[in-house]
Backbone as JSON, one array per atom type, in Angstrom:
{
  "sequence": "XXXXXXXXXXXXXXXXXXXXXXXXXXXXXXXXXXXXXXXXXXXXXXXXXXXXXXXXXXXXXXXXXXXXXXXXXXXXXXXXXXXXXXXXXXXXXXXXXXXXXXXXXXXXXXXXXXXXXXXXXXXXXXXXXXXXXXXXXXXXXXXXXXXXXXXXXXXXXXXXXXXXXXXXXXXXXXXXXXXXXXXXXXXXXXXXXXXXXXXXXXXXXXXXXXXXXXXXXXXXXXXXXXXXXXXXXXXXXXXXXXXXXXXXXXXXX",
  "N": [[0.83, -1.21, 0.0], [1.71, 1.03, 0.89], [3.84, 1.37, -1.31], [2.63, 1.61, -3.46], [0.85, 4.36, -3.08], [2.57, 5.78, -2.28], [5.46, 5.72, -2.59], [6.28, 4.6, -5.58], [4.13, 6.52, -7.12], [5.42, 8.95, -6.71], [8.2, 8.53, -7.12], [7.87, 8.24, -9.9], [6.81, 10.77, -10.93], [9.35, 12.04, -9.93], [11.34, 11.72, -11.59], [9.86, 11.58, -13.99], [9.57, 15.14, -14.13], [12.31, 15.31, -14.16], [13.25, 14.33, -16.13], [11.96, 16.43, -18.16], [12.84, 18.7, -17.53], [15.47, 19.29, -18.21], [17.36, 17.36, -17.14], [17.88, 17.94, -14.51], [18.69, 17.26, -11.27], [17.52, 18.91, -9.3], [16.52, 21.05, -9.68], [14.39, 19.51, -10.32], [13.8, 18.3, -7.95], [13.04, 20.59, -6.69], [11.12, 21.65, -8.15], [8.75, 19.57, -7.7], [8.26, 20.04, -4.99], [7.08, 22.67, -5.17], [4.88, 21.55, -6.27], [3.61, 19.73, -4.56], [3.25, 21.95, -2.8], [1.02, 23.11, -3.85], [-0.96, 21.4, -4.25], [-1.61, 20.72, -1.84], [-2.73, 23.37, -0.76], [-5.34, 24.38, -0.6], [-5.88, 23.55, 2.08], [-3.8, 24.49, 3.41], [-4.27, 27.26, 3.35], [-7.23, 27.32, 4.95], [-5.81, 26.62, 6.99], [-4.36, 29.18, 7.51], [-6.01, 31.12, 7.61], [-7.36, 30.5, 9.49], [-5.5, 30.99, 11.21], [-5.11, 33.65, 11.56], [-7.58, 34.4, 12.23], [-7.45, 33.49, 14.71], [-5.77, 34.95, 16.19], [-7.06, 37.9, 16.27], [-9.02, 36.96, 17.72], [-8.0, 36.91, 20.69], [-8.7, 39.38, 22.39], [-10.93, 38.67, 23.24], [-10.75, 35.81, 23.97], [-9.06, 36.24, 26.21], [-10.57, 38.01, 27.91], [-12.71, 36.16, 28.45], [-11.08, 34.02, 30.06], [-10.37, 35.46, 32.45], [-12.61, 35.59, 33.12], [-13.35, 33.2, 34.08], [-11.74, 32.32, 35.54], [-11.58, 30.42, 37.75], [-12.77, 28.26, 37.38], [-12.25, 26.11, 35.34], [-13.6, 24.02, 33.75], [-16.26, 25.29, 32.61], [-14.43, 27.47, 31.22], [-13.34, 26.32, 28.91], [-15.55, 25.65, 27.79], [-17.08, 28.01, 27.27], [-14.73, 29.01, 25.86], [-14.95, 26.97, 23.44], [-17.67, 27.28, 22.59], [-17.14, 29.33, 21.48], [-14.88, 29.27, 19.63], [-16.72, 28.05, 18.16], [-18.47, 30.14, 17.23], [-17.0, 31.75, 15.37], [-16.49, 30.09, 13.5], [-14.16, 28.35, 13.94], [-11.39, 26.0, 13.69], [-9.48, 24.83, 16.03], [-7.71, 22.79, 15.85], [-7.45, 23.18, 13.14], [-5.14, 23.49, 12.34], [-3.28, 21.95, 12.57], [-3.52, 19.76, 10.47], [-2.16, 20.17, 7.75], [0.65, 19.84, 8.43], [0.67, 17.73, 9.12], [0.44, 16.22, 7.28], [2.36, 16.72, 5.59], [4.28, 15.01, 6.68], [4.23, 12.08, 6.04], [4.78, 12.68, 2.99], [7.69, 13.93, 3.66], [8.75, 11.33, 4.49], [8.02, 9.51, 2.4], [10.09, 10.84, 0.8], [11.99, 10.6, 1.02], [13.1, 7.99, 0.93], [12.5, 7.31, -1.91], [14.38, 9.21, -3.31], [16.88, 7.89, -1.95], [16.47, 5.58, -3.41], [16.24, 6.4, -6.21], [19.07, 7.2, -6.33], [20.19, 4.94, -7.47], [23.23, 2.88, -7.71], [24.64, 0.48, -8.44], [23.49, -2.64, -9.75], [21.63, -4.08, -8.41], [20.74, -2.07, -6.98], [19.69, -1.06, -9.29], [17.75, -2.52, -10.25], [15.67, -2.97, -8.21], [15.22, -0.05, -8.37], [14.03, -0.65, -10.73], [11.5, -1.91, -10.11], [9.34, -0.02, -9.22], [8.87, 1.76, -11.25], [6.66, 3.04, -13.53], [5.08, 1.51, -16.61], [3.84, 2.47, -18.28], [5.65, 4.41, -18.28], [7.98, 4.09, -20.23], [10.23, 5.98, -21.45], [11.94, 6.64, -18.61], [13.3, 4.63, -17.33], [16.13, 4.23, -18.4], [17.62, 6.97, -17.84], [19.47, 7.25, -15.32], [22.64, 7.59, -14.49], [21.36, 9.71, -12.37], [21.91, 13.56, -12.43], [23.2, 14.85, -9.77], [24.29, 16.5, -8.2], [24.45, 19.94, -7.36], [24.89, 23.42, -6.68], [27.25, 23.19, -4.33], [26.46, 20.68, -3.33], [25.9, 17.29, -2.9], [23.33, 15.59, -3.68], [22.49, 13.02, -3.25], [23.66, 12.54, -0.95], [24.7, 13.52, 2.92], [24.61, 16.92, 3.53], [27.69, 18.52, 4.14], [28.92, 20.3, 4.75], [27.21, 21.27, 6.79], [25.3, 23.7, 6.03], [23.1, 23.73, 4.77], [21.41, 22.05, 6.71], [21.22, 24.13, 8.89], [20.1, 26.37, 7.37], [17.36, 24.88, 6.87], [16.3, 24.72, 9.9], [16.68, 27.74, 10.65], [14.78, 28.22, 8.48], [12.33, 26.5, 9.38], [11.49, 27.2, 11.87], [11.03, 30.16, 11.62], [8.67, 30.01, 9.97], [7.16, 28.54, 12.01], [7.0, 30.63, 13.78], [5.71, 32.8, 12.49], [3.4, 31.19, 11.7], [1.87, 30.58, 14.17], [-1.13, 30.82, 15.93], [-1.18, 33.5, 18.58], [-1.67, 33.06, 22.21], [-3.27, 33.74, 24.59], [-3.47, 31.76, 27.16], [-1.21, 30.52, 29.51], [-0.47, 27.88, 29.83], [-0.65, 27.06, 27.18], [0.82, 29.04, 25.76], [3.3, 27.92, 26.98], [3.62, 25.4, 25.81], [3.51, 26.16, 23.14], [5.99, 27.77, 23.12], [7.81, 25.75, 23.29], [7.12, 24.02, 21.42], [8.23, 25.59, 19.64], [11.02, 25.67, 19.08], [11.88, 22.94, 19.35], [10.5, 21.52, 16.91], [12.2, 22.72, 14.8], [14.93, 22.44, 15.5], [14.51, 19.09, 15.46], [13.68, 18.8, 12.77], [16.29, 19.72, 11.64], [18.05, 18.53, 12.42], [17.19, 16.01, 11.73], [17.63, 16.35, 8.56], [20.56, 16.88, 8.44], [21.55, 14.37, 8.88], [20.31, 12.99, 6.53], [19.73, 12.42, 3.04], [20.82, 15.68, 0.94], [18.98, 16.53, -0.81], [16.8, 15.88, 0.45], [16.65, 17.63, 2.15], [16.72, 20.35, 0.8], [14.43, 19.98, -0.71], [12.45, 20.28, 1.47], [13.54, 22.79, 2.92], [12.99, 24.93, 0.34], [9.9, 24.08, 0.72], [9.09, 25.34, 3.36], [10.15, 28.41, 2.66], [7.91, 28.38, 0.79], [5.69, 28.31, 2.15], [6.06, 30.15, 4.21], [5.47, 32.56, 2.18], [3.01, 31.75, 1.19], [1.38, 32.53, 3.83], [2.0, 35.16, 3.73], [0.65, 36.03, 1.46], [-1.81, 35.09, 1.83], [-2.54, 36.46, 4.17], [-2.37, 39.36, 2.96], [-4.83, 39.0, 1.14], [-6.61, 39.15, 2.86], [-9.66, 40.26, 3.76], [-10.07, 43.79, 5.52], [-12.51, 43.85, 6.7], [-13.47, 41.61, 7.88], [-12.75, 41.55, 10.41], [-13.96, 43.48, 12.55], [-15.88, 41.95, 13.28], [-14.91, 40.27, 14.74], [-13.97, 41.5, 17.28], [-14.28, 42.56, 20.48], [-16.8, 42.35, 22.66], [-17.09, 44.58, 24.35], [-16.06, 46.67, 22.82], [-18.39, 47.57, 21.41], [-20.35, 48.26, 23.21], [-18.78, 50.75, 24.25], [-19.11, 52.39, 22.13], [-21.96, 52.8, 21.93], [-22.88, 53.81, 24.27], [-21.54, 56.53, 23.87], [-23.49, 57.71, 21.64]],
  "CA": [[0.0, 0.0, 0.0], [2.41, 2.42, 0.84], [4.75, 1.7, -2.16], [1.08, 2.15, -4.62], [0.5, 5.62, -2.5], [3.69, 7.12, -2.1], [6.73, 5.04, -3.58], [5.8, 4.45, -7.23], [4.39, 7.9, -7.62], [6.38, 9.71, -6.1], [9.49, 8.23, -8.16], [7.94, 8.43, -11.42], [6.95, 12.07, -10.59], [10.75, 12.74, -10.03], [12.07, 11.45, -12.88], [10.15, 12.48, -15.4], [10.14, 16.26, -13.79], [14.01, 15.47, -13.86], [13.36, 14.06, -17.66], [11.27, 17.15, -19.1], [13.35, 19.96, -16.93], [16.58, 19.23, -18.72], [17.89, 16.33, -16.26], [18.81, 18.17, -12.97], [17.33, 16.47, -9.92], [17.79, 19.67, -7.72], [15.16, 21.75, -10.37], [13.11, 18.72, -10.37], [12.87, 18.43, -6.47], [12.09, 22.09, -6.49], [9.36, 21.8, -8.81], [8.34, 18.81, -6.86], [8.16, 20.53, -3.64], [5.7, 23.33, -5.86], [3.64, 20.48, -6.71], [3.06, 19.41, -2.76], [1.86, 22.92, -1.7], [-0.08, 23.27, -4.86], [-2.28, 20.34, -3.84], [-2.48, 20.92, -0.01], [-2.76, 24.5, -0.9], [-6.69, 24.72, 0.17], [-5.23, 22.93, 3.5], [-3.03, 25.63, 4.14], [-5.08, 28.87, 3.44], [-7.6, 27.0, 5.62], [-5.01, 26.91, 8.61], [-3.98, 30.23, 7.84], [-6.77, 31.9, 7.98], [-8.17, 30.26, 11.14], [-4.35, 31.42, 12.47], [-5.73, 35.07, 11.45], [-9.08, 34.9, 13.3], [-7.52, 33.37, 16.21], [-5.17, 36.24, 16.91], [-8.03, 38.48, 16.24], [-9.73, 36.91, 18.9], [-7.14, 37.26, 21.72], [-8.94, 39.72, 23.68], [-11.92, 37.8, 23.81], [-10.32, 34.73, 24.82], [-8.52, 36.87, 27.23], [-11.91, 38.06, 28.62], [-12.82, 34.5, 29.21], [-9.69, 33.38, 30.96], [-10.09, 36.42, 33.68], [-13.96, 35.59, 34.04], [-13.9, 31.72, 34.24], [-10.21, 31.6, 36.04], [-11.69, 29.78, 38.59], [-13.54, 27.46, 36.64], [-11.55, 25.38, 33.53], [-14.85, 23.52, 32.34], [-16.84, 26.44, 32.08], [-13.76, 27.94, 30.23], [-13.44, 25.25, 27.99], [-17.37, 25.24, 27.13], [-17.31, 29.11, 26.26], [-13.69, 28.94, 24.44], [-15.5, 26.28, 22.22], [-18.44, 27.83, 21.64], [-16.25, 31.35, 20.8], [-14.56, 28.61, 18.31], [-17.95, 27.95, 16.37], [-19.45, 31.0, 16.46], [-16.27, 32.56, 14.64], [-15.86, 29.23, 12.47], [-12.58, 28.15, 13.58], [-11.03, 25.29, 14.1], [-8.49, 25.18, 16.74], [-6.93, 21.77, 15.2], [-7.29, 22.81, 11.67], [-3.79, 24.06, 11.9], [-2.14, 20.66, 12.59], [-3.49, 18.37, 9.46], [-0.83, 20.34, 6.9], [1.74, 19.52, 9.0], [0.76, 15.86, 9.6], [0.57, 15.56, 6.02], [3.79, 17.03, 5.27], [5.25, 13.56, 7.25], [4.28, 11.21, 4.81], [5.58, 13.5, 1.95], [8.82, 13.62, 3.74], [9.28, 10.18, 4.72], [8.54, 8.68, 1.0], [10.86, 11.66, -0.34], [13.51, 10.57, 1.87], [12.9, 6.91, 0.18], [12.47, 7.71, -3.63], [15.94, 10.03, -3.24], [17.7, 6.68, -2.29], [15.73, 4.66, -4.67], [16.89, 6.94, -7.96], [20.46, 7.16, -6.34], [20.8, 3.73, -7.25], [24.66, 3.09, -8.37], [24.74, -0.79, -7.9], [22.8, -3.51, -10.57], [20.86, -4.6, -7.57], [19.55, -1.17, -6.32], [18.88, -0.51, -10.72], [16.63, -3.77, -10.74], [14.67, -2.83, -7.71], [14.05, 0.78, -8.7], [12.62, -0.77, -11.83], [10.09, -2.57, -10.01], [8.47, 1.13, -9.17], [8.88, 2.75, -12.43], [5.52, 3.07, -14.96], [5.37, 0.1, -17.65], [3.5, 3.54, -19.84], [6.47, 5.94, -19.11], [9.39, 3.43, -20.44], [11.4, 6.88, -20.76], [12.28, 7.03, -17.23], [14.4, 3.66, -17.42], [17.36, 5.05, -19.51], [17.73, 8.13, -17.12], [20.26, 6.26, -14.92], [22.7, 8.29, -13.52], [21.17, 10.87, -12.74], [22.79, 14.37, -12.53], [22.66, 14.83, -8.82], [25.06, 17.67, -8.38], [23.54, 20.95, -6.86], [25.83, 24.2, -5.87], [28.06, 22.59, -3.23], [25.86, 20.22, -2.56], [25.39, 15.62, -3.65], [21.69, 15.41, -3.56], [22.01, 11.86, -2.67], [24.08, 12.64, 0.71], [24.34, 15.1, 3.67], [25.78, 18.44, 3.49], [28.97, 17.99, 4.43], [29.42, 21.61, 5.6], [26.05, 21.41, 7.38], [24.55, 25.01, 5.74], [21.29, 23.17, 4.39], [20.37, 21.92, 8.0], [21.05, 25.51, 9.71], [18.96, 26.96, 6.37], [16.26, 24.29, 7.51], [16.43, 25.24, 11.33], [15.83, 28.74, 10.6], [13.15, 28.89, 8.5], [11.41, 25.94, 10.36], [11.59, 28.65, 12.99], [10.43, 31.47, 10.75], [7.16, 29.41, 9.57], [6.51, 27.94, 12.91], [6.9, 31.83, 14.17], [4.57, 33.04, 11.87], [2.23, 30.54, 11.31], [1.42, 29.91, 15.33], [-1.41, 31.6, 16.54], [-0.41, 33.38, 19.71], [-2.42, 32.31, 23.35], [-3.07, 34.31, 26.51], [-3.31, 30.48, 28.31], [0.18, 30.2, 29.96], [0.38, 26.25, 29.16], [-0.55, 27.41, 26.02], [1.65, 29.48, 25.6], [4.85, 26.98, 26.91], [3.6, 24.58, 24.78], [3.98, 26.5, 21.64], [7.38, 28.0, 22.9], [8.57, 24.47, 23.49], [7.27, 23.45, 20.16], [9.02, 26.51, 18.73], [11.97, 25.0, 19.57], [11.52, 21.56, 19.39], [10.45, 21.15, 15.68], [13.1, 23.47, 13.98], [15.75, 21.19, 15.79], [14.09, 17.89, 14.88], [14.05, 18.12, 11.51], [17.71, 20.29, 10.93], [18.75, 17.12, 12.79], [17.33, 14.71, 10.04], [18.28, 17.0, 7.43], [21.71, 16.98, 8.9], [21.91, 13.18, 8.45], [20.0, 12.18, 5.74], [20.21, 12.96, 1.53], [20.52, 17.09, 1.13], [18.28, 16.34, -1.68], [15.52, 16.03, 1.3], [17.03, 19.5, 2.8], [16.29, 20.91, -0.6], [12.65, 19.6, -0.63], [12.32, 21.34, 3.3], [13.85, 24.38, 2.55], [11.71, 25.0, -0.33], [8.53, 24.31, 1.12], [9.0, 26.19, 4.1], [10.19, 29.28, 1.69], [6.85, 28.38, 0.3], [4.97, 28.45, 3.31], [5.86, 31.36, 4.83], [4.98, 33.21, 1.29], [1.64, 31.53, 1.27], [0.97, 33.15, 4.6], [2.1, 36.85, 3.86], [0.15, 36.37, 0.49], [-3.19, 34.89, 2.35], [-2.88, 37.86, 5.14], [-2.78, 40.23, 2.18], [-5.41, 39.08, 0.51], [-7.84, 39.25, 3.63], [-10.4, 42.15, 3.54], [-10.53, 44.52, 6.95], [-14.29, 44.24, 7.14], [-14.0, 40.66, 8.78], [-12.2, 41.97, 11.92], [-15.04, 43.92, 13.33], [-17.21, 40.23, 13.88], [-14.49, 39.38, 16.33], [-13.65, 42.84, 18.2], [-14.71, 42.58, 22.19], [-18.32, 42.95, 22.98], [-16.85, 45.92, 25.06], [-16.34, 48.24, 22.25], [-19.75, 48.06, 21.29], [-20.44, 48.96, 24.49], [-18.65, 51.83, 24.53], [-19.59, 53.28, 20.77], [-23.24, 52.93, 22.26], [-22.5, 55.27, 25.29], [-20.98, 58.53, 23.44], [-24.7, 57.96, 21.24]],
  "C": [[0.87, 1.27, 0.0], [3.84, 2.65, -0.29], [3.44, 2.08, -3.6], [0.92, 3.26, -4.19], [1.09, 6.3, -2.62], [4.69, 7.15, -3.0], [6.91, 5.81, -4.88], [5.31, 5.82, -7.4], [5.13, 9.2, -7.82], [8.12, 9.84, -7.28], [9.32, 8.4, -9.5], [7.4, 9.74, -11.95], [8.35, 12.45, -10.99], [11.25, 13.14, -11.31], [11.73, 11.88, -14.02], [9.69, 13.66, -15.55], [11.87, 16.14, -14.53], [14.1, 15.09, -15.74], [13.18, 15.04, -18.8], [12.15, 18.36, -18.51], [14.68, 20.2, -17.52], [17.88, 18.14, -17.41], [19.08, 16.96, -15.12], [17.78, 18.21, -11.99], [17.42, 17.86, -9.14], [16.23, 20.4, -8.51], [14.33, 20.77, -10.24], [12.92, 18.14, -8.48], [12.3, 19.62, -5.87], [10.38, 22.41, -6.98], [8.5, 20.95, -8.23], [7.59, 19.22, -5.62], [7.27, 21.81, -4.21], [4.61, 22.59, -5.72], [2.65, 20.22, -5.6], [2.52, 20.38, -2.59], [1.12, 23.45, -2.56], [-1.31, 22.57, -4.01], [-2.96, 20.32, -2.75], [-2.89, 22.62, 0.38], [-4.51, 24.81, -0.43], [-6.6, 24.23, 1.24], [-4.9, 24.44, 3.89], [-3.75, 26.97, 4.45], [-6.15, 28.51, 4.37], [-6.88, 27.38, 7.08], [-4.75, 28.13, 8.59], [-5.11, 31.32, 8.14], [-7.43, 31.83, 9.03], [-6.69, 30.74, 12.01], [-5.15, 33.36, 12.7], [-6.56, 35.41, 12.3], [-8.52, 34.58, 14.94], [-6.53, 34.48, 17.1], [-5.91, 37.39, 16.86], [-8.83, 38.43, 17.0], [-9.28, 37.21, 20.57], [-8.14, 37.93, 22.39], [-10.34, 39.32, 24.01], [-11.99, 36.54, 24.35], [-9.53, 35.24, 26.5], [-9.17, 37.04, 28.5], [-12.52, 36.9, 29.31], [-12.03, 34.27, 30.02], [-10.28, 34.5, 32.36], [-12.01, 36.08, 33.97], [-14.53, 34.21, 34.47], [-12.82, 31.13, 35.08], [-10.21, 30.69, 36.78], [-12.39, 28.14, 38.32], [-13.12, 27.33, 35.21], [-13.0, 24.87, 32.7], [-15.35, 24.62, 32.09], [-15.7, 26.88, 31.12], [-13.63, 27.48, 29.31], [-14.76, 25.42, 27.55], [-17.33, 26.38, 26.36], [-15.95, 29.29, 25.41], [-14.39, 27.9, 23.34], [-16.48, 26.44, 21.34], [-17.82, 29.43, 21.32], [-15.88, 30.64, 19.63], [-15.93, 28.38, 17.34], [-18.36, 28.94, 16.27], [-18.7, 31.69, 15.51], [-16.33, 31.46, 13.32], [-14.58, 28.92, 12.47], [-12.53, 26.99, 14.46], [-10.11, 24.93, 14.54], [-7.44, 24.16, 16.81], [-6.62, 21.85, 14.28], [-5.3, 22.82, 11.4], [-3.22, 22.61, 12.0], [-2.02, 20.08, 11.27], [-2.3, 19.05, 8.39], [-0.03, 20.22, 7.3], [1.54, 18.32, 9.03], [0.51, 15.29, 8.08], [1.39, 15.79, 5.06], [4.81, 15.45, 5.64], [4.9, 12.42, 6.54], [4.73, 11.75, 3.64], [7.19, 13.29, 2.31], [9.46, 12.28, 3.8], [9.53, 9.54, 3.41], [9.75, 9.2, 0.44], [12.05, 11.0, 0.13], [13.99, 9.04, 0.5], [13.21, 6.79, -0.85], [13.98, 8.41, -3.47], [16.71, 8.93, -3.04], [17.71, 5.95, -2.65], [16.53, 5.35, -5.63], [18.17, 7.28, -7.66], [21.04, 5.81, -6.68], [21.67, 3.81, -8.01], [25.11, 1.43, -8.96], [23.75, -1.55, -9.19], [22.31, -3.85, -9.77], [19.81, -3.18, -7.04], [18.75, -0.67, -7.88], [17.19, -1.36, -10.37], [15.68, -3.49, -9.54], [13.93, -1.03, -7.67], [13.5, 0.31, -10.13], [11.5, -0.83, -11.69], [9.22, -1.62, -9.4], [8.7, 1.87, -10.1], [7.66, 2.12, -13.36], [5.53, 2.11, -15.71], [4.84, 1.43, -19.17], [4.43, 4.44, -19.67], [7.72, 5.26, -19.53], [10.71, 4.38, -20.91], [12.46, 7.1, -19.77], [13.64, 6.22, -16.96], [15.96, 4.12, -17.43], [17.82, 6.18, -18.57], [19.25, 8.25, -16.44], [22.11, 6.83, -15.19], [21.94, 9.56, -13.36], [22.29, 11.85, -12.08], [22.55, 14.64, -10.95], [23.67, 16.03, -7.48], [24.3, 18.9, -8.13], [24.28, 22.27, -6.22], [27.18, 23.48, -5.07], [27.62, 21.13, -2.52], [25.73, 18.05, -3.43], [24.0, 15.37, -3.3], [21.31, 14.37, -2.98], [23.18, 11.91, -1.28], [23.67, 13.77, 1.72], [24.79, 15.66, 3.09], [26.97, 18.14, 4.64], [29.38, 19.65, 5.21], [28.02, 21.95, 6.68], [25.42, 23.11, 7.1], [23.11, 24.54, 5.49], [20.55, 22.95, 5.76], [20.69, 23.42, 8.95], [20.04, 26.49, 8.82], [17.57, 26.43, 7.08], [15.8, 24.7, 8.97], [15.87, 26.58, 11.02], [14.72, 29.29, 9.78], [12.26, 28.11, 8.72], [11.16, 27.33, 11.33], [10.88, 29.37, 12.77], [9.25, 31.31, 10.44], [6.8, 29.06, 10.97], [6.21, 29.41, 13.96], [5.5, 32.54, 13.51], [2.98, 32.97, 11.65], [1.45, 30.28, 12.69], [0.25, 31.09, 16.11], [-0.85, 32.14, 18.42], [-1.44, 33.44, 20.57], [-2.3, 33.2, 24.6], [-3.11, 32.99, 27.51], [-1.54, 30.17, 28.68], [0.66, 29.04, 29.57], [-0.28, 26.61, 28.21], [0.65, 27.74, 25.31], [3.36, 28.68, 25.95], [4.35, 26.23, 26.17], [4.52, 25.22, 23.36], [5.29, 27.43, 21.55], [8.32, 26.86, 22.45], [8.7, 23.94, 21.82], [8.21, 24.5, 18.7], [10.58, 26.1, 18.35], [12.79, 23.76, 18.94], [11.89, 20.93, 17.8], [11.3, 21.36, 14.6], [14.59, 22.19, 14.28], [15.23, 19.77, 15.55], [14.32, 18.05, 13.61], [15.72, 18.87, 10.87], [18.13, 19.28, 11.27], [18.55, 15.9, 11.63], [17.84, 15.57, 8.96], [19.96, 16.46, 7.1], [22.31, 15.54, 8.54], [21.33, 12.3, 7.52], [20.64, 13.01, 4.15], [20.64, 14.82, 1.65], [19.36, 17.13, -0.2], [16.12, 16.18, -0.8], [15.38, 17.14, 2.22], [16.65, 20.52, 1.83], [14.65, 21.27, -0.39], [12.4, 20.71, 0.52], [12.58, 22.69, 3.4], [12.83, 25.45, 1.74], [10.53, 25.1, 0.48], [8.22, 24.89, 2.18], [9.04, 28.04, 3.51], [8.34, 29.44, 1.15], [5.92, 29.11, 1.45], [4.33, 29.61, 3.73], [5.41, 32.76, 3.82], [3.14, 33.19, 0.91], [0.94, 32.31, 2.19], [0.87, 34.47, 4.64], [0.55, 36.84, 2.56], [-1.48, 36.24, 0.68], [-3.61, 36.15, 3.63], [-2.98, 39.08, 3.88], [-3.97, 40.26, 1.67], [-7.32, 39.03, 1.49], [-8.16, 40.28, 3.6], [-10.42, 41.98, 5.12], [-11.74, 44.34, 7.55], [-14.38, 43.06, 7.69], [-13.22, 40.59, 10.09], [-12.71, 42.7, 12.92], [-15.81, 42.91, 13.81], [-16.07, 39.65, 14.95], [-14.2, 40.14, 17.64], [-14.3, 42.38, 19.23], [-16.37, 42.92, 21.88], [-18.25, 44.73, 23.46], [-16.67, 47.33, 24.42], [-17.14, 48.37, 21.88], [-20.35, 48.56, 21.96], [-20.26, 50.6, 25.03], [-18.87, 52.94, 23.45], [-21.0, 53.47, 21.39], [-23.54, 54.17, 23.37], [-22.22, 56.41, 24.6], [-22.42, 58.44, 22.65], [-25.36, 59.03, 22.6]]
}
């Protein structure tokens, strides 16, 4: 199942990107890594725009916290119904990230699949290559050469996983709504943290050809986000404003 899902497409994706681009795997894991936030691209503007409303809501979650402090369920009941009446979903943000980890894991895969050098690793990437793209075959070395960089190893000077590190960082900065709840708030320092170092660490020891991919789509990311905050109109930031300034526009009447 997961060589029909991920594998096999995935590889015959690459290649014949890497076949029609003029045979350099680094342009064809770039365009690759397009392709991914093409597709999850109504994912993302989803999460981003529920990141939007939920920092928009701040001082009404705020309001809650100081009038329920004493009482978590109650807080919990009206933070959830504050989440539907705005329309937001205070999970949506995870699923593009949890579906980024099957993307990475096959990529990692396929990258040491089409590095094959050996008559034993040829004959088993055959048995995931197309029988309708018999192009792809013939390919065999590919060009795998990239700035400074062997697509099918680490970085040897480690710049790709400190690239990765900071703009993990930079997207996970960005993209996180921010929380007046204190364990809220350590959480999503911790995970600030946390995630940027996790994956510069695999970066660090796997292909750079999967540092490539990561780089990229974070680059992406964080462009998606400026370009989805631009393209929000002002007029839906009054439906989340405090009860309290209505309150007080009603008074000077």
């Amino acid at each position: 199942m997961w060589d029909t899902l991920i594998i096999n497409p995935f590889t015959n994706v690459l290649l014949l990107i890497y076949d029609l681009l003029g045979h350099d795997f680094a342009i064809a894991i770039i365009v690759f890594t397009v392709l991914v936030r093409l597709i999850t691209y109504p994912l993302t503007v989803q999460q981003q725009k529920s990141t939007k409303a939920m920092q928009q809501m701040q001082p009404q979650l705020q309001a809650l916290q100081k009038k329920h402090a004493k009482d978590k369920e109650a807080l919990n009941k009206e933070t959830m119904k504050l989440y539907q009446e705005a329309g937001i979903n205070p999970l949506g943000g995870c699923l593009p990230m949890l579906l980024q980890f099957p993307v990475f894991i096959g990529l990692y895969q396929v990258i040491m699949l089409v590095m094959a050098i050996g008559p034993l690793q040829l004959f088993n990437l055959s048995k995931h290559l197309y029988s309708f793209l018999p192009q792809l075959a013939p390919l065999l070395p590919l060009n795998n050469r990239f700035l400074w960089l062997d697509l099918g190893q680490p970085d040897l000077f480690y710049i790709l996983p400190v690239l990765v590190v900071v703009t993990t960082w930079w997207q996970q900065k960005v993209m996180t709504p921010p929380s007046a709840d204190p364990q809220s708030q350590a959480m999503n320092k911790q995970m600030a943290l946390m995630m940027p170092l996790m994956f510069g660490y695999f970066v660090m020891i796997s292909p750079s050809g999967l540092g490539l991919y990561w780089l990229i789509s974070n680059l992406i990311g964080v462009a998606q986000y400026w370009m989805v905050g631009r393209s929000q109109t002002p007029a839906t930031a009054p439906a989340l404003l405090p009860a309290t300034t209505k309150k007080k526009s009603t008074g000077k009447k």
